[in-house]
GUVEXPA-683094 format. One record per residue (C-alpha): z, x, y. Coordinates in Angstrom, 3 decimals, padded with zeros to 6 digits, always signed. Each point is the difference from the previous one (the first is absolute). Layout:
rec Z=Z, X=X, Y=Y
...
//
This chain:
rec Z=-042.195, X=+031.442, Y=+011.413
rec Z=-002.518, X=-001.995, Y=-001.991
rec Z=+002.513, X=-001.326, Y=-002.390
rec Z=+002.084, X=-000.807, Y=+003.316
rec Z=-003.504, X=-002.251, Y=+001.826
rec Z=-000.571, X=-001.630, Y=-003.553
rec Z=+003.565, X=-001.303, Y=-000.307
rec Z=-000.460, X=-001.013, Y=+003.787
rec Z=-002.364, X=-002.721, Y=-000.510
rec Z=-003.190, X=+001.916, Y=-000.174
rec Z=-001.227, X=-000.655, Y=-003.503
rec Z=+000.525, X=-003.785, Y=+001.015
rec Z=-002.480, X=+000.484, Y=+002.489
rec Z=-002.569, X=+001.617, Y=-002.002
rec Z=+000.085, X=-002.457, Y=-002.662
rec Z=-000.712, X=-003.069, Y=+002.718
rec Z=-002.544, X=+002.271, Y=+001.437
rec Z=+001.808, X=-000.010, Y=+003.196
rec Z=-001.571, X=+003.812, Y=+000.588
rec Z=+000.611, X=-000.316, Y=+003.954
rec Z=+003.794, X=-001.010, Y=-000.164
rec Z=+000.541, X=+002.930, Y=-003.276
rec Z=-001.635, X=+002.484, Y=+002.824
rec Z=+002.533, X=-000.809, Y=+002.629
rec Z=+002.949, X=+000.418, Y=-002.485
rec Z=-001.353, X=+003.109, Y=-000.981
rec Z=-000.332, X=+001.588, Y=+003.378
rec Z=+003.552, X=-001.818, Y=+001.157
rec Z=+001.167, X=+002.091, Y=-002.913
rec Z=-001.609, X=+002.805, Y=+000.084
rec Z=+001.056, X=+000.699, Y=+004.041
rec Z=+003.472, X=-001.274, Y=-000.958
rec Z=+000.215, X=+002.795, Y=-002.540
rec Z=-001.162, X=+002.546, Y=+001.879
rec Z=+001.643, X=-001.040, Y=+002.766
rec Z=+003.396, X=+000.427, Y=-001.640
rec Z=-001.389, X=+003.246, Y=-001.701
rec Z=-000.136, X=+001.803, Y=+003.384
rec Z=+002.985, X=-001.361, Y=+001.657
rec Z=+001.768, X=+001.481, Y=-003.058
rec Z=-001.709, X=+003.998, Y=+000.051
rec Z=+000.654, X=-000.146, Y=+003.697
rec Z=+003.871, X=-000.838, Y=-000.368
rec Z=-000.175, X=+002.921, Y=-003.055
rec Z=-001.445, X=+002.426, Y=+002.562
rec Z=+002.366, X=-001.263, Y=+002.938
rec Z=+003.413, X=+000.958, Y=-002.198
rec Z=-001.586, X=+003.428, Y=-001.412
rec Z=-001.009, X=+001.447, Y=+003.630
rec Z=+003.524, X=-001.391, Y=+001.181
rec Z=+001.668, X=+001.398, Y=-002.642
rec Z=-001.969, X=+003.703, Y=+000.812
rec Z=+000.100, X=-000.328, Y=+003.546
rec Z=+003.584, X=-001.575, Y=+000.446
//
């Protein structure tokens, strides 16, 4: 994930001391991940209580 927001742009952000605009790619990041993160263990859980239930 860190590797991931460096490569993004946020290391150029820190090194113009542009600390507000590194903080908002951060969070955009850091809900995008997550974001995907549970859309993902709730489609895992969908197909294993279909596949026990039917």
């Amino acid at each position: 994930m860190v590797t991931a927001a460096l490569e993004g742009g946020l290391w150029a952000y820190l090194e113009k001391k542009a600390y507000k605009e590194a903080a908002k790619l951060l969070v955009k990041f850091a809900v995008g991940s997550n974001a995907v993160g549970l859309a993902g263990t709730l489609i895992y859980y969908g197909g294993v209580c279909t596949y026990k239930h039917g």
